[in-house]
KOLFI-718006 format. One record per residue (C-alpha): residue number from 1; residue in one letter; x, z, y. Coordinates in nm, 2 decimals. Example, Ala and Ser with C-alpha at 12.3 -4.5 7.8 and 13.67 -1.06 7.14 Angstrom:
BEGIN
   num   residuo       xx       zz       yy
     1         a     1.23     0.78    -0.45
     2         s     1.37     0.71    -0.11
//
This chain:
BEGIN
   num   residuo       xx       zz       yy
     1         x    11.60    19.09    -2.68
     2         x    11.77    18.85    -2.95
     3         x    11.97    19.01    -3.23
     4         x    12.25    18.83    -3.32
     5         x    12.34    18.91    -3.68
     6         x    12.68    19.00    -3.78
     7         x    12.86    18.81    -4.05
     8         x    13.10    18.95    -4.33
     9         x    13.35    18.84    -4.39
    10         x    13.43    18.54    -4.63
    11         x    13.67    18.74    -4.87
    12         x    13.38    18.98    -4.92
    13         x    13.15    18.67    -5.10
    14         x    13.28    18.67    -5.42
    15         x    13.35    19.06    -5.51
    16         x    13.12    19.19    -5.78
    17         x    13.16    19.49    -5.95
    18         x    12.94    19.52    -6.29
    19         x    12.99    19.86    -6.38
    20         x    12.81    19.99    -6.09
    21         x    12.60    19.72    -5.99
    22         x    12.39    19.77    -6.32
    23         x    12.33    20.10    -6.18
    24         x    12.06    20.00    -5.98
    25         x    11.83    19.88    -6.22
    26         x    11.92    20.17    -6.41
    27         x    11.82    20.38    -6.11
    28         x    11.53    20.23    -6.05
    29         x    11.40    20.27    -6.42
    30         x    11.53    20.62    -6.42
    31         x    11.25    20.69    -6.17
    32         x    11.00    20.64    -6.41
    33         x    11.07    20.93    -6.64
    34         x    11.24    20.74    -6.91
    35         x    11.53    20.90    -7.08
    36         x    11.84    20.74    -6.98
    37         x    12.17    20.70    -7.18
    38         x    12.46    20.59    -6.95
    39         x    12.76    20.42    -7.18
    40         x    12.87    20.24    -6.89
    41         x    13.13    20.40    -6.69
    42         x    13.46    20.54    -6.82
    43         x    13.42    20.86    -6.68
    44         x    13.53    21.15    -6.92
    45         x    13.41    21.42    -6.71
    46         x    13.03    21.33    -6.70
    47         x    13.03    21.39    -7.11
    48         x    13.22    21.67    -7.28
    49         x    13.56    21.65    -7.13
    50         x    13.71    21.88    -6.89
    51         x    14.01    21.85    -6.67
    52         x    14.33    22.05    -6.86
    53         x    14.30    22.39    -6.64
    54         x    14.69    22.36    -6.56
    55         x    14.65    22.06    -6.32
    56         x    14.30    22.23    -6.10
    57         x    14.53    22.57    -6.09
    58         x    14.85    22.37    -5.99
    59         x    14.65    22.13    -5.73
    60         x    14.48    22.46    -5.61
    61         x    14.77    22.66    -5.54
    62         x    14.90    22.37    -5.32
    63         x    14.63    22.42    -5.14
    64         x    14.68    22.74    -5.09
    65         x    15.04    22.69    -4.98
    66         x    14.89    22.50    -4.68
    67         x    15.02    22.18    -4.88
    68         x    14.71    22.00    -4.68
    69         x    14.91    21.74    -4.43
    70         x    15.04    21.39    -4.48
    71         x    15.30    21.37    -4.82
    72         x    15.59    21.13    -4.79
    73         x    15.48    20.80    -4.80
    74         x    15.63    20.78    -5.17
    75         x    15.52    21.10    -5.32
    76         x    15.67    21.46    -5.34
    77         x    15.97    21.48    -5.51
    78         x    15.89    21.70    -5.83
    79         x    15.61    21.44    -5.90
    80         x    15.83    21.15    -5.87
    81         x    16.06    21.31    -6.04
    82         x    15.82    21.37    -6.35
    83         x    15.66    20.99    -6.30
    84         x    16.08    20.88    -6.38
    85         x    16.13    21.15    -6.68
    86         x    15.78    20.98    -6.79
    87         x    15.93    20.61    -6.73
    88         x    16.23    20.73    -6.94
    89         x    16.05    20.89    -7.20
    90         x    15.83    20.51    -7.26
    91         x    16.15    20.36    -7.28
    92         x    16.18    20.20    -6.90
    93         x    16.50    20.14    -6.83
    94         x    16.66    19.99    -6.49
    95         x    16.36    20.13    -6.27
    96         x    16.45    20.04    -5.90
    97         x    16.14    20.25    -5.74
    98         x    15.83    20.48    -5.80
    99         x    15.56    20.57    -5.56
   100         x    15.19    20.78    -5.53
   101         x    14.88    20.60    -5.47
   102         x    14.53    20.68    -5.42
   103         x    14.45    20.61    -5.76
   104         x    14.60    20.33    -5.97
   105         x    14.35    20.10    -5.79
   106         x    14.56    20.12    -5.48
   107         x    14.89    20.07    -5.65
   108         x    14.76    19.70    -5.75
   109         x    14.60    19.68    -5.45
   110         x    14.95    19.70    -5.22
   111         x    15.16    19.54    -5.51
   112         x    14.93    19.23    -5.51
   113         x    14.93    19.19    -5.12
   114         x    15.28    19.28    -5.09
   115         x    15.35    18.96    -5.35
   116         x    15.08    18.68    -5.36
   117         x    15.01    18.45    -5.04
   118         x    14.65    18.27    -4.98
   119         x    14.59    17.97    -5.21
   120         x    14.84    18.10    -5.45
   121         x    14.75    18.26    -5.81
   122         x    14.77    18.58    -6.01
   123         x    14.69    18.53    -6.43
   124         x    14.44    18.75    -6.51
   125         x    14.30    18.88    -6.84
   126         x    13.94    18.75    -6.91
   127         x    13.78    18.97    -7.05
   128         x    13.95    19.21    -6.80
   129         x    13.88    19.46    -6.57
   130         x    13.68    19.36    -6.23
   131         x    13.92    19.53    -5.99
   132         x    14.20    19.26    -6.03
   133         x    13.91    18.96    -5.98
   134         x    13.80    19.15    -5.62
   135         x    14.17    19.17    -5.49
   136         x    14.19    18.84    -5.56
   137         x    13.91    18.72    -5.38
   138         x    14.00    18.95    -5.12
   139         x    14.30    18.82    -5.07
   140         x    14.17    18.44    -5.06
   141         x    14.39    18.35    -5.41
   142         x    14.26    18.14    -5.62
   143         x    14.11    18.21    -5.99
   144         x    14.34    18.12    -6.28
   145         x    14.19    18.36    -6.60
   146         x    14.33    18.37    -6.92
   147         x    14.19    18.47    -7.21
   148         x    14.18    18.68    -7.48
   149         x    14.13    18.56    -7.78
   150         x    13.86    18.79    -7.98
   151         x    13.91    18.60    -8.36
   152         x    14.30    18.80    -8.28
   153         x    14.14    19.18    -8.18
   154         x    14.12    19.04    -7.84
   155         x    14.54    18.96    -7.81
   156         x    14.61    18.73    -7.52
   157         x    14.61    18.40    -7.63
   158         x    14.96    18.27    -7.52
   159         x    14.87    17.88    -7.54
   160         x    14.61    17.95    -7.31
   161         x    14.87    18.14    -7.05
   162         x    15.10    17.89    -7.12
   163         x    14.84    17.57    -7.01
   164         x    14.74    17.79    -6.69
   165         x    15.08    17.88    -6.54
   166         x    15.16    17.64    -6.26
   167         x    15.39    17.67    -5.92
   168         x    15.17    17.86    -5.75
   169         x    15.14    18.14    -5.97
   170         x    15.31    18.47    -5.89
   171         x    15.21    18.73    -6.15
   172         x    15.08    18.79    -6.47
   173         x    14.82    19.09    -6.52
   174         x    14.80    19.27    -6.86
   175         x    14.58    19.56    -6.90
   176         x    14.70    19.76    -7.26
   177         x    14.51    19.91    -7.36
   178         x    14.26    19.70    -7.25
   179         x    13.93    19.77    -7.05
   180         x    13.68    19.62    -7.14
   181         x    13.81    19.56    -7.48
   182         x    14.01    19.84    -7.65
   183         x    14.25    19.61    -7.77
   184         x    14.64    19.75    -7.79
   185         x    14.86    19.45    -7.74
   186         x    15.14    19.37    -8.07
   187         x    15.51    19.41    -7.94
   188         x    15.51    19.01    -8.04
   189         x    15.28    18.87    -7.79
   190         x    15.44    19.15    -7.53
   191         x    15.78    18.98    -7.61
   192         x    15.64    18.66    -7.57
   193         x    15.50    18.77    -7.28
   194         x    15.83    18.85    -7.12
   195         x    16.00    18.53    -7.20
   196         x    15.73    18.36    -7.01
   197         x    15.72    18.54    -6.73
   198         x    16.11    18.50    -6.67
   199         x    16.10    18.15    -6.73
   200         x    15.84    18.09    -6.45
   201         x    15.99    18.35    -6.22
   202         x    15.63    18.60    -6.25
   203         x    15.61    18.91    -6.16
   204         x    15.45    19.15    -6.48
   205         x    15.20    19.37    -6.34
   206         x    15.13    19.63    -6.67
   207         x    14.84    19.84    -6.68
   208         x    14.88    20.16    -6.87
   209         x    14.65    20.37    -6.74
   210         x    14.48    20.48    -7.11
   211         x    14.82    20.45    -7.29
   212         x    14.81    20.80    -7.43
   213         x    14.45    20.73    -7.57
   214         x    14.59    20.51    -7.89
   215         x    14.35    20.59    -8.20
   216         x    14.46    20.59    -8.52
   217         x    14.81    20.73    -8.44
   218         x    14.93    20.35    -8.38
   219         x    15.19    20.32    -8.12
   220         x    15.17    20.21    -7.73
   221         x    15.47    19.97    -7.64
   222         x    15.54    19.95    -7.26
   223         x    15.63    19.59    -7.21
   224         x    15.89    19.72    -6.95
   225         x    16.05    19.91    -7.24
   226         x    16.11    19.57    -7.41
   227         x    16.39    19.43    -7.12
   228         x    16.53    19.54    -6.85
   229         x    16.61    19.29    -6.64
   230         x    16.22    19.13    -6.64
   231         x    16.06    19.21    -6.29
   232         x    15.77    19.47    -6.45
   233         x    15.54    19.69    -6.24
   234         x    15.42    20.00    -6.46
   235         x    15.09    20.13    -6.36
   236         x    14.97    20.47    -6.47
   237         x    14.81    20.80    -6.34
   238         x    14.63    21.08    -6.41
   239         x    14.25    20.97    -6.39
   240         x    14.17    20.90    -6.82
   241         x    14.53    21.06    -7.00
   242         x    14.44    21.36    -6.81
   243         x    14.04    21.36    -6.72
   244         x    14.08    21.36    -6.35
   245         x    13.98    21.06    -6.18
   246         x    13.85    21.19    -5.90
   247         x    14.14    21.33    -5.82
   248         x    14.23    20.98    -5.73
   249         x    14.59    21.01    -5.80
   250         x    14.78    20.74    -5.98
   251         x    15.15    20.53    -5.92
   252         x    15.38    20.28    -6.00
   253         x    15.73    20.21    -6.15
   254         x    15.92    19.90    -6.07
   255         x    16.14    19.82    -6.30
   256         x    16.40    19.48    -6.37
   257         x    16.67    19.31    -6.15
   258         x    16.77    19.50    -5.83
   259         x    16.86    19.16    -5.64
   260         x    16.53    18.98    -5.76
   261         x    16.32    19.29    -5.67
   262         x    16.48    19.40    -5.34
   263         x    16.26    19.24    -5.07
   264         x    15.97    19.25    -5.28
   265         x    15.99    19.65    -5.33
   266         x    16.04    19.67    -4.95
   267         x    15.71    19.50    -4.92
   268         x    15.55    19.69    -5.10
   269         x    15.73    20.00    -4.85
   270         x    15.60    19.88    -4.55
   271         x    15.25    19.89    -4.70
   272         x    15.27    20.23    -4.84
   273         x    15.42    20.35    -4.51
   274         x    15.14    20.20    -4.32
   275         x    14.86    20.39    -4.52
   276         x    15.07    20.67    -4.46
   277         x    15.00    20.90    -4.76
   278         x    14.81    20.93    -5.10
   279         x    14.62    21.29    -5.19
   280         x    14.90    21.53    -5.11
   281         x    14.79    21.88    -5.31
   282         x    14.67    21.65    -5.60
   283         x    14.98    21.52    -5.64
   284         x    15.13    21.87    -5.73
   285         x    14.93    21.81    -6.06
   286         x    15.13    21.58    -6.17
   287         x    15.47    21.71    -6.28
   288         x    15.28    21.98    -6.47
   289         x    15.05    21.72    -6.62
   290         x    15.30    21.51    -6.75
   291         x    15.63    21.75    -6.85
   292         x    15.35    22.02    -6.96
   293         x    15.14    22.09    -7.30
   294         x    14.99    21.78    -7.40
   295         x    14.77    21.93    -7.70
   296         x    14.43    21.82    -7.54
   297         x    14.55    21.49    -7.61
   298         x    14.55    21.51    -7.99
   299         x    14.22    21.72    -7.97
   300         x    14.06    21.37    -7.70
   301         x    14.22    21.12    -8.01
   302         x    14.03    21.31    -8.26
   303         x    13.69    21.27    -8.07
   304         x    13.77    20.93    -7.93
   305         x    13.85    20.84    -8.35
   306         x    13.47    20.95    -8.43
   307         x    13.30    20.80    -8.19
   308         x    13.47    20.48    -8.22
   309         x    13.41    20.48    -8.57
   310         x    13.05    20.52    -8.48
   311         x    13.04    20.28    -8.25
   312         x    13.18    19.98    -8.47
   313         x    12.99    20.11    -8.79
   314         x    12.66    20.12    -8.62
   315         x    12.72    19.82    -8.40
   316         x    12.82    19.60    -8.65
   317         x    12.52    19.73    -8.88
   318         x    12.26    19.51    -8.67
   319         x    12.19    19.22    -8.68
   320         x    12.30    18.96    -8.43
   321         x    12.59    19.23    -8.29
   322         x    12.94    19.16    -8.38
   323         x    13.20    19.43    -8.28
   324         x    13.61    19.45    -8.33
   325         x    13.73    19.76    -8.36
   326         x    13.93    19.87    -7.99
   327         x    14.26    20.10    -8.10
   328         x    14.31    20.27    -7.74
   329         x    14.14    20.36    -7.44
   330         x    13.73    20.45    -7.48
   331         x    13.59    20.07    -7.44
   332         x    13.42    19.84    -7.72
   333         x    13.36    19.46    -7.60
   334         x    13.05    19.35    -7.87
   335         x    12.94    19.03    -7.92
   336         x    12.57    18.90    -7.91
   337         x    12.57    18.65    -8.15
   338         x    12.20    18.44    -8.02
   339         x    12.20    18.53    -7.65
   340         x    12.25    18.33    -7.40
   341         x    12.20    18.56    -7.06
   342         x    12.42    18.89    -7.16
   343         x    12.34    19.00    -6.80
   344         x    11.95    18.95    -6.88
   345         x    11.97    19.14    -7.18
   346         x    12.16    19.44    -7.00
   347         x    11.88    19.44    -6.77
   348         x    11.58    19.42    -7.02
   349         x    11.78    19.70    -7.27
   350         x    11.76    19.95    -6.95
   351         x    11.42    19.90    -6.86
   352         x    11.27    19.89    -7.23
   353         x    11.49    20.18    -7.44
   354         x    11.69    20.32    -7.06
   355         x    12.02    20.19    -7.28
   356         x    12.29    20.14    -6.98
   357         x    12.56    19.87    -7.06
   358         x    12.77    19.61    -6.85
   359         x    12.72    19.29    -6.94
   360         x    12.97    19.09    -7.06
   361         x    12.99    18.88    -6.79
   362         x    13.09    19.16    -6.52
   363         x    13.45    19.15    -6.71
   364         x    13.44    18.72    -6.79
   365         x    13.42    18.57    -7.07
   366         x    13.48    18.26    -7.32
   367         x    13.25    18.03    -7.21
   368         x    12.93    18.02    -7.41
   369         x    12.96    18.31    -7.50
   370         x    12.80    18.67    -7.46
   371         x    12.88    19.00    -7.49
   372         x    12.84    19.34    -7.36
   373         x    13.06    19.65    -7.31
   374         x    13.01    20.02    -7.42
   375         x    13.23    20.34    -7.30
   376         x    13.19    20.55    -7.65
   377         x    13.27    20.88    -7.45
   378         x    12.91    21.06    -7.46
   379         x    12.89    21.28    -7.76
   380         x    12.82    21.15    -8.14
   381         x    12.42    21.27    -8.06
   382         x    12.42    21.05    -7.76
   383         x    12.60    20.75    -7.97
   384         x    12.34    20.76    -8.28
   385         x    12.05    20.78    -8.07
   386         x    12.14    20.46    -7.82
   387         x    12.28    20.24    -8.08
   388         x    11.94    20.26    -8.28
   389         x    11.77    20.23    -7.96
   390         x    12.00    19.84    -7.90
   391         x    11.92    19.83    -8.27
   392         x    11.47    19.84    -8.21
   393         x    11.59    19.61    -7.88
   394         x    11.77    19.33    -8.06
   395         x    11.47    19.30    -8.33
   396         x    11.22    19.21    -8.05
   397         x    11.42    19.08    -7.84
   398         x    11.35    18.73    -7.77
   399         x    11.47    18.49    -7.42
//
């Protein structure tokens, strides 16, 4: 009998992921015996961070309390409730709506479906996190990157935005701090920011997600804090500020103009009512997380601080790697200065010193040029030992 093979679907072509899909080379040299060291996911809890007790003992005694059925479409109360004393406390004013997702990956998700049609365009950061670049081949847009500019510690380049907005553009994406860069973004270029995106009627989709994670005591500015009449989506949650990501709980605040929001936040209703619910007991770690101590925060800073400081000292010791410093979040974005292929050298790294990076290119790039990115989580052991492993790499290393 003929087999008739079943086709994907077209959205599906272009969706890449680099931070897992360099797992299975890795997984495949890892069956050889060779010690691996993993710096490519942004996972605290795989290294030396736990989950602050408060939130497991709060989620469990939901739990308990049979707190196991569909929440409202929304979120419980006390954790909305805490997501708007947090909104308040970052200097959000006007906020028209919050809601619970499955993660902050589903709050872009359903904000970018509820806003951008096929054929139309979203600006996204480049480099800049792969998530935003599979929705929008998921949802048939077309690309329009903009870059960051790495000679400016990786601040968007506002020329650039400026050249790439055009009338089928909907939304601008920042991601600040930014993954894959580290870079915290200067109240200047957010301000200019703003002013473009009112001028051209865009919708500010802000990632926050690592906005408690700011080295060097330097200060996170919400873009929505900045005015409140610009049409800002705040992103945040509980998976890096507070070293549960698998809890999978994360939300968003809508913020800006009541009448030029109002049929876009009902949108954006009708797709959280059809999903029906995020994680309901989770959720009840969230007020507690947020209103509660906060002291494992300054003890995370304090660790992230040294083994940033590693990272760029010993990066930036060999030759042919260039690395700026990142300020927030857990991400450097080196340079290779004399390769060509940063997804070749990813691959060769793993399978000669069992070094695990994401190429460059999994987060795009300036043109013609490479790079690579590191999560500096692992402890300063872990650190030491796989940057003089990319340091014996890079002086054989040849294409």
């Amino acid at each position: 009998m003929s087999q008739i093979i079943i086709k994907p679907a077209e959205r599906t072509d272009n969706i890449k992921y680099a931070v897992r899909d360099i797992v299975v080379i890795a997984n495949e040299v890892a069956k050889s015996g060779k010690e691996m060291l993993y710096l490519n996911i942004g996972d605290p809890n795989l290294f030396d961070w736990q989950t602050p007790r408060i939130l497991i003992e709060e989620t469990y005694k939901a739990m308990l309390n049979n707190y196991n059925g569909y929440a409202p479409s929304s979120g419980i109360k006390p954790a909305v409730e805490a997501i708007e004393k947090e909104a308040e406390r970052k200097g959000i004013k006007n906020v028209q709506d919050i809601f619970i997702t499955t993660g902050a990956s589903e709050a872009i998700d359903i904000c970018l479906t509820a806003l951008v049609n096929e054929d139309e365009n979203i600006l996204t950061p480049t480099p800049g996190y792969p998530l935003y670049t599979a929705i929008q081949s998921k949802l048939k847009m077309y690309e329009n990157p903009y870059y960051l500019n790495e000679e400016n510690n990786w601040q968007p380049d506002i020329e650039d935005i400026k050249r790439k907005i055009n009338d089928k553009t909907r939304a601008i994406i920042i991601i600040n701090p930014n993954n894959p860069t580290g870079a915290l973004y200067s109240k200047e270029i957010l301000e200019e920011l703003i002013e473009l995106a009112i001028k051209h009627n865009l919708v500010i989709f802000s990632d926050e997600i690592y906005d408690k994670l700011i080295i060097d005591d330097k200060e996170h500015i919400s873009i929505a804090s900045l005015n409140s009449e610009a049409p800002v989506i705040t992103f945040g949650g509980l998976s890096k500020n507070y070293m549960a990501p698998g809890f999978r709980i994360g939300w968003g605040i809508v913020s800006g103009n009541r009448t030029v929001l109002n049929d876009y936040i009902e949108a954006i209703n009708k797709l959280l009512r059809a999903r029906l619910s995020a994680n309901h007991p989770e959720q009840y770690g969230i007020a507690p997380a947020l209103l509660g101590d906060q002291s494992h925060l300054q003890e995370a800073k304090e660790k992230l601080k040294k083994r940033r400081d590693i990272t760029v000292e010993m990066l930036n010791a060999i030759e042919g790697i260039s690395c700026v410093s990142p300020e927030g979040a857990f991400y450097a974005f080196p340079k290779l200065e004399s390769v060509k292929d940063d997804y070749k050298w990813a691959k060769e790294l793993i399978k000669a010193e069992g070094v695990v990076t994401v190429p460059g290119s999994g987060f795009g790039q300036v043109e013609g040029t490479s790079h690579f990115r590191i999560v500096f989580l692992p402890p300063e052991n872990v650190l030491d030992k796989a940057y003089n492993a990319i340091r014996r790499f890079m002086q054989t290393y040849e294409e």
